[in-house]
Steps between C-alpha positions, in 0.01 A plus 500: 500500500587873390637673860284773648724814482502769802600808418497751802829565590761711323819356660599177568292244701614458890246220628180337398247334743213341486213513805407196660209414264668564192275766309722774583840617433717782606792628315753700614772714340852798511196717412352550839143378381376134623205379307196241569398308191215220443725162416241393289507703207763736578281812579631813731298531802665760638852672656635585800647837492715664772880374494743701359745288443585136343235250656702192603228264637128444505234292727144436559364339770291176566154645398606755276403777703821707520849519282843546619796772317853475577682751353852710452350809589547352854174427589221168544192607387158329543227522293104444483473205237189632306497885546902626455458659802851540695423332876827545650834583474826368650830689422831300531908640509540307148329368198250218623605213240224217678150493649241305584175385735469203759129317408312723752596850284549626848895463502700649198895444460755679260890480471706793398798528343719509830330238631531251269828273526431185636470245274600106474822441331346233265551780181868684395325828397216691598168368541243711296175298619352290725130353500318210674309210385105532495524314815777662678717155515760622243694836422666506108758811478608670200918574488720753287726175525253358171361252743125460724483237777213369678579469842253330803373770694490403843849382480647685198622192393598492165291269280602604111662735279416580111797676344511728192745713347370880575459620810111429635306765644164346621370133574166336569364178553242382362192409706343208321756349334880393556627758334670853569529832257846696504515858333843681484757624185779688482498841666414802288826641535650160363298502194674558263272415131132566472422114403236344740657169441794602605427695811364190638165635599288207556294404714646080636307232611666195696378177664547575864556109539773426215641859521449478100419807315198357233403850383527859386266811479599791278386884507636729687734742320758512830609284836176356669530680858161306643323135449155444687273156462142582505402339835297261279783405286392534214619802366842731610599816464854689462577828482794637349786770512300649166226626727249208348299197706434221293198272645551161356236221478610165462354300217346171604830258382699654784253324775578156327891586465687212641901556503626165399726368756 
């Protein structure tokens, strides 16, 4: 199926999430706007307007009530989901880079940039993202080092590792099927030719069994900063450093996929 094409943003693509039932996604961007759009057919429902700088991170709580900013103009913002309205703000010492709500909505948390540091020494560069499994058992990261592992994560034992040769930028498992999505591609500053093919900038699919890449998803027309599985899994999204989202559907032969041992 033809991709559903988002076009609200007019720099590149920070993060991408979808709300817990899956009709709605947000979008955030380096342009200081985050956007709500349906997942279904790609329409803008609204934007969030208030930051005035790059927005790093985006989050909506359990019912969909309320949506959470991070953002580099040092500050947390939260938002009313359905009117825009501004509900609160929370100003930080540095750019706020993570954020998120506990399952109540009552708590939020948010890392800035001096804060964040600790990680496991399971990758040899940095770690660009980190997202859990639909039921919380497993965390996959995303590494500069062109690698994603999938770590247990009570334990943070590490359980597999799909390698490629660019650096990856985003990771996410999928939550019907064995499978994980890695986004990445050189950075813009290492491109160095205007040929998609060569840039790298697809979109990778591996079996999170084998650790076997079994497929590829063109489009986007620079690195793939963000990957998202629709919490149904049958669709994903990515959003890229040329300021697009890309909502994929997958065609019915991908549910009877079987990777060949």
């Amino acid at each position: 199926m033809k991709p559903i094409l988002l076009q609200g943003h007019e720099r590149s693509i920070t993060q991408i999430k979808y709300n817990r039932e899956g009709d709605l996604l947000f979008t955030v961007a380096k342009d200081t706007v985050a956007n709500v759009w349906y997942s279904v057919n790609g329409e803008r429902l609204g934007t969030y307007n208030g930051h005035t700088g790059a927005v790093w991170c985006v989050d909506c709580d359990w019912d969909t009530k309320n949506v959470l900013t991070g953002s580099a103009d040092n500050s947390c913002r939260l938002w009313d989901c359905e009117t825009g309205k501004q509900l609160a703000m929370l100003n930080t010492s540095s750019a706020v880079r993570t954020c998120g709500f506990d399952f109540s909505g009552n708590i939020i948390m948010f890392s800035t940039d001096k804060q964040m540091g600790y990680q496991l020494k399971e990758h040899s560069k940095q770690i660009n993202d980190i997202q859990t499994s639909v039921d919380l058992t497993m965390v996959i990261t995303a590494s500069k080092d062109c690698s994603s592992k999938l770590f247990d994560s009570t334990t943070l034992d590490h359980i597999k590792t799909f390698k490629t040769e660019r650096p990856v930028n985003s990771a996410a498992i999928s939550p019907i099927m064995d499978h994980v999505v890695m986004g990445g591609g050189q950075e813009a500053m290492e491109v160095t030719t205007t040929s998609t093919r060569i840039g790298k900038f697809e979109a990778r699919f591996f079996h999170a069994a084998y650790e076997e890449e079994f497929g590829r998803v063109k489009g986007h027309f620079g690195p793939i900063n963000c990957v998202a599985f629709h919490p149904d899994g049958k669709s994903y999204s990515s959003g890229g450093e040329d300021g697009y989202t890309r909502i994929h559907y997958f065609d019915p032969q991908y549910f009877d996929f079987e990777l060949e041992a």
